[in-house]
N, C-alpha and C positions, 0 to 999 in steps of 0.2 A: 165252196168256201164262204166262212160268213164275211159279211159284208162291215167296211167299219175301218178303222183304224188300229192298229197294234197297242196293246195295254201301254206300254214306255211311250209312247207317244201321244196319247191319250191322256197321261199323268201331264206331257209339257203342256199343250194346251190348254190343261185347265190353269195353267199357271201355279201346280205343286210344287215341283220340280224339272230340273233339267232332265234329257232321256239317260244323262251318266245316272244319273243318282235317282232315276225312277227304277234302271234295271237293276241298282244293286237294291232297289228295296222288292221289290218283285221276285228276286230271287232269294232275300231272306225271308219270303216267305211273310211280310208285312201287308202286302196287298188282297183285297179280296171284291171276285166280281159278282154279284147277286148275292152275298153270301158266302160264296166261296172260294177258298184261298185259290188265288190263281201264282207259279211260279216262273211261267213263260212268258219274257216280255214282249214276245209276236204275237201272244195272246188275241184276236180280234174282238173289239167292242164297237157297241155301240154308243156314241155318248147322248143320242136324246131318251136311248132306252133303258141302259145299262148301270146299276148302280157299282160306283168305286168307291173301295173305303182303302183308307191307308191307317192301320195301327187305330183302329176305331172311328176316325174320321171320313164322315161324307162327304166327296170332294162335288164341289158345286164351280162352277167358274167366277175367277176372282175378276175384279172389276182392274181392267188395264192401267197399269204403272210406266211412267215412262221418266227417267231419270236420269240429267246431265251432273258429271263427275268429272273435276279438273284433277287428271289423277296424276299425282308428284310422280316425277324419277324416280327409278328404284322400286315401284310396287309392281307387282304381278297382279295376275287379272283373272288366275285359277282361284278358286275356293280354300285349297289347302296346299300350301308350300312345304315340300320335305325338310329344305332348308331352313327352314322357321321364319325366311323373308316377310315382310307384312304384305298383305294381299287388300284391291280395291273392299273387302268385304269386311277389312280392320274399320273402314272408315265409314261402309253403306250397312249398316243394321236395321233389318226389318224384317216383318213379319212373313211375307211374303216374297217366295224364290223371286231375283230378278237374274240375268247376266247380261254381261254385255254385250250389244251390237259392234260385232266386228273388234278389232283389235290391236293392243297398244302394247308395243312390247313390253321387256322391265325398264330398260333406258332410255324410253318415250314418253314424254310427258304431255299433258293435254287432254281435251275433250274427250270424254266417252260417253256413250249410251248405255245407259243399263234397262232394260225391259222385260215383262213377263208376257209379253208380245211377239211369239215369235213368227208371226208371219209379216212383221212390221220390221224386226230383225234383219228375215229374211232379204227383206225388199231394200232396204237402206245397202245390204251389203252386198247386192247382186251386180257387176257393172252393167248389166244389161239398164238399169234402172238410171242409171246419169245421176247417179247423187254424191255431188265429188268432197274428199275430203283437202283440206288446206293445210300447210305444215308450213313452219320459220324454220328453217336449216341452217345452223352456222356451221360454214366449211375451212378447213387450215389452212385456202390460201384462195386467192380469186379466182374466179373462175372466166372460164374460158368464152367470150361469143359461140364461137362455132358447137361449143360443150352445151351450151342452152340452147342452141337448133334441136343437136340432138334428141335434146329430153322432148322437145318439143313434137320431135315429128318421131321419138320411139325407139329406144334401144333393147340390144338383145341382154338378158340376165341371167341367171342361174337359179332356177325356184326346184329343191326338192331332188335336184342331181338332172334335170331335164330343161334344155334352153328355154324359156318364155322371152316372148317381145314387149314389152310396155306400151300402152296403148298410149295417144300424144297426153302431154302433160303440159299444163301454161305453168312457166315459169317466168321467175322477173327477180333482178339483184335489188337488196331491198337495199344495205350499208355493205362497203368493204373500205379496211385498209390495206395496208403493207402486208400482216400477216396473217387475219382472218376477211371471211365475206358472207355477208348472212342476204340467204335467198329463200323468197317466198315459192313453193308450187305446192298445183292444185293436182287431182289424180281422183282421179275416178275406182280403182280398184283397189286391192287391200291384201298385196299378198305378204307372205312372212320376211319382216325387214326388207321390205324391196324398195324406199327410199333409199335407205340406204347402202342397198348393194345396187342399185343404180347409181349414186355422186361413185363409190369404189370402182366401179367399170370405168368410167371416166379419169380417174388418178386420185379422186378427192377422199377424205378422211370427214367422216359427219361428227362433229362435236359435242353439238347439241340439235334432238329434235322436237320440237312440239307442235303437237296438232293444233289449231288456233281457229278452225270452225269446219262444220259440218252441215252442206247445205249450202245456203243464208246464213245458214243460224252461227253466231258468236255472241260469249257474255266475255268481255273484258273485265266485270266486277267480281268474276267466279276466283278465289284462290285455290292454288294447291292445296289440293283434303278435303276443300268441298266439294256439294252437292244440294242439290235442289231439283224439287217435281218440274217438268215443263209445262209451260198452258199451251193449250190448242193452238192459239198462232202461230206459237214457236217451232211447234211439229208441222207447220205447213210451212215455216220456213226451210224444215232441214226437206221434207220427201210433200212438197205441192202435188205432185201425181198421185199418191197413196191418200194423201187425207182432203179429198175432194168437198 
């Protein structure tokens, strides 16, 4: 078997595309290795030896993008919405594929990474890596002491129809009154909506969620819609292990 890498995956790397939208172009028959159209995207290549072209284009490696987006309530975080919803991509235009690092649902609002990086990706959203994200929670009613041990030391959840345990989590009530209470935690992992069906396992109803730093790293001056390149500091603030 040659040695190498599968064409769809070869395409992310260079930072063309994502492997969804390498193998739908691979299979239209868009791509070609040496010359020649390849339509398999197990395809193996080589990339110090192998030429790829996409629709005439010599794919060479793009130079790393790395880019924080405070993304409003209500956007999705896919490329194309059936629904006609606006997606992060209404607001991040550019030349070159990025997506994001890990994920914010539609009704989350807050910090995202978007990268054509994805072994930077990878590493930010692996919990083995400790690189924990931070969320402000307001909950419909106070919560409980013994309810914040729990999160602390690990509850059981529902991820995908199969129980998971949540690894511990620092939390800490930030404001509450009579009827709401907004609590700060920190979490290391990234599964689907599992803030929030964590506070529902405990009795609570989440209102509002926003992610508010990643890392170290927080921009308090960032608004809803924007975006901006990160400098090198910044990305040692979010993953110090990776960018040594």
């Amino acid at each position: 078997m040659k040695r190498g890498v599968s064409l769809e995956r070869a395409i992310s790397k260079l930072g063309y595309a994502s492997r969804k939208i390498a193998r739908e172009l691979i299979t239209q028959g868009k791509v070609k290795v040496n010359s020649k159209t390849i339509e398999n995207p197990s395809f193996r290549v080589d990339l110090k030896k192998d030429k790829i072209e996409i629709n005439g284009e010599i794919l060479k490696p793009k130079e790393k993008i790395y880019i924080i987006f405070n993304k409003p309530k209500g956007v999705v975080t896919t490329r194309k919405d059936e629904l006609g919803r606006k997606t992060i991509y209404d607001f991040i235009k550019l030349d070159t594929w990025v997506a994001p690092a890990g994920r914010l649902d539609k009704d989350t609002g807050g910090l995202l990474i978007l990268t054509n990086d994805n072994k930077f990706a990878d590493f930010i959203t692996n919990p083995d890596s400790k690189v924990s994200k931070t969320y402000l929670v307001k909950l419909n009613k106070k919560i409980k002491p013994e309810d914040l041990l729990k999160l602390q030391i690990g509850i059981e959840i529902e991820i995908e129809g199969e129980t998971y345990t949540t690894l511990p989590a620092k939390v800490k009530v930030i404001k509450t009154n009579p009827k709401t209470c907004w609590v700060e935690i920190q979490i290391v992992e990234g599964k689907n909506r599992q803030i929030r069906k964590m506070f529902e396992k405990l009795g609570y109803k989440v209102d509002t969620l926003i992610r508010t730093k990643i890392g170290n790293f927080e921009d308090k001056s960032l608004k809803p819609g924007e975006w901006r390149f990160l400098k090198k500091e910044e990305l040692k603030q979010i993953a110090p292990n990776y960018f040594k």
